[in-house]
C-alpha positions as CSV (number, residue, x, y, z in Angstrom):
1,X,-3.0,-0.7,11.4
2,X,-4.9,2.3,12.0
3,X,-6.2,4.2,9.1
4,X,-5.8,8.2,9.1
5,X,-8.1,8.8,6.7
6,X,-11.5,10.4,7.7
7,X,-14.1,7.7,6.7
8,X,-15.8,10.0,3.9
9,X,-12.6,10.6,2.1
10,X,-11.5,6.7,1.9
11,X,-12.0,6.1,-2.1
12,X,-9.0,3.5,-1.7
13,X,-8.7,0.6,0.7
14,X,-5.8,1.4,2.8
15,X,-4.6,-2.3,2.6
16,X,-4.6,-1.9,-1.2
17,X,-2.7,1.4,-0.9
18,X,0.0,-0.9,1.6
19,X,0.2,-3.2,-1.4
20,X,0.8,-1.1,-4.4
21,X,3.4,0.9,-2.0
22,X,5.4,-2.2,-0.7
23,X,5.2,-4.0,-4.5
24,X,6.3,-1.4,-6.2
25,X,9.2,-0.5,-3.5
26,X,10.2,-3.9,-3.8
27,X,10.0,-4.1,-7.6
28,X,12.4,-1.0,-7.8
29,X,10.0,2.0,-7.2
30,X,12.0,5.4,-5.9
31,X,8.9,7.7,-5.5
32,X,5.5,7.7,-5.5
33,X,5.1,9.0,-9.2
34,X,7.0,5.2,-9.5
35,X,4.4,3.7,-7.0
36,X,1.2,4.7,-9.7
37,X,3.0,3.9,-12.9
38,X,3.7,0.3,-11.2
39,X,0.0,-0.2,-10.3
40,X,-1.5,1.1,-13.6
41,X,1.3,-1.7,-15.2
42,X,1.1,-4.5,-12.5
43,X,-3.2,-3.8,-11.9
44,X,-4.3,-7.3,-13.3
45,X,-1.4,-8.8,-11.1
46,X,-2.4,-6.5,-7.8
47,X,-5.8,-7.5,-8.5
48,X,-5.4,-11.1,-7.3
49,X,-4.6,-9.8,-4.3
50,X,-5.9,-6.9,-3.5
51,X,-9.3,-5.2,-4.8
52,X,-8.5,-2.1,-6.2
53,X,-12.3,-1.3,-6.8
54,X,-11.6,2.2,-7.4
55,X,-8.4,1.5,-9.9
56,X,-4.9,3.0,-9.1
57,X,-5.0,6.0,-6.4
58,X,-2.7,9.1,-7.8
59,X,0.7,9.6,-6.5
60,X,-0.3,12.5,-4.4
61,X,-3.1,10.1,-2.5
62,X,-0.5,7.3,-1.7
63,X,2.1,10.1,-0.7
64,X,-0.3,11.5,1.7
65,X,-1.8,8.5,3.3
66,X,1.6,6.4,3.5
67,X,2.8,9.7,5.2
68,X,0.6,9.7,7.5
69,X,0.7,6.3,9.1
70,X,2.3,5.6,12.4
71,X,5.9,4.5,12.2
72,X,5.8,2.0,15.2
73,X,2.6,0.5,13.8
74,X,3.8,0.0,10.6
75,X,7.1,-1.8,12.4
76,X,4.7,-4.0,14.5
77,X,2.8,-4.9,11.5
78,X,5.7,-5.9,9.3
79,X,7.7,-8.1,12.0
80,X,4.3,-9.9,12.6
81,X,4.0,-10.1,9.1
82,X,7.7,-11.6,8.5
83,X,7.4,-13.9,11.9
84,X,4.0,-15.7,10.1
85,X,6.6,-16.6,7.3
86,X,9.1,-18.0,9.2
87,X,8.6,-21.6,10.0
88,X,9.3,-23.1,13.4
């Protein structure tokens, strides 16, 4: 997935961002004030998957980058995603 960040203003990695976002949807999160309370409760969890080097981004940050991904990308990237699951 392309990242729309400019590269000096990246404190977060965007796959760590696309973690905490999809976890925490998953888990029952309805907004992003719901996306940061889940990573400051699930961080030791995240952690074994993600970095998280810079902690838990605030719930404006993952507002604004998750807005401002590409739709179709994120669609390609989940259905590849969910086709390496499946076993043939």
């Amino acid at each position: 997935m392309t990242d729309p960040r400019i590269e000096r203003c990246k404190k977060h990695e965007l796959i760590d961002i696309l973690l905490l976002a999809i976890s925490a949807v998953l888990s029952g999160a309805e907004g992003w004030e719901d996306i940061e309370d889940f990573g400051h409760l699930k961080l030791d969890w995240l952690k074994k998957y993600g970095t998280f080097n810079a902690g838990i981004p605030k719930h404006d940050t993952i507002a604004r980058v998750m807005c401002r991904l590409k739709a179709n990308e994120i669609e390609r990237a989940f259905q590849s995603w969910i086709s390496s699951l499946i076993e043939t």
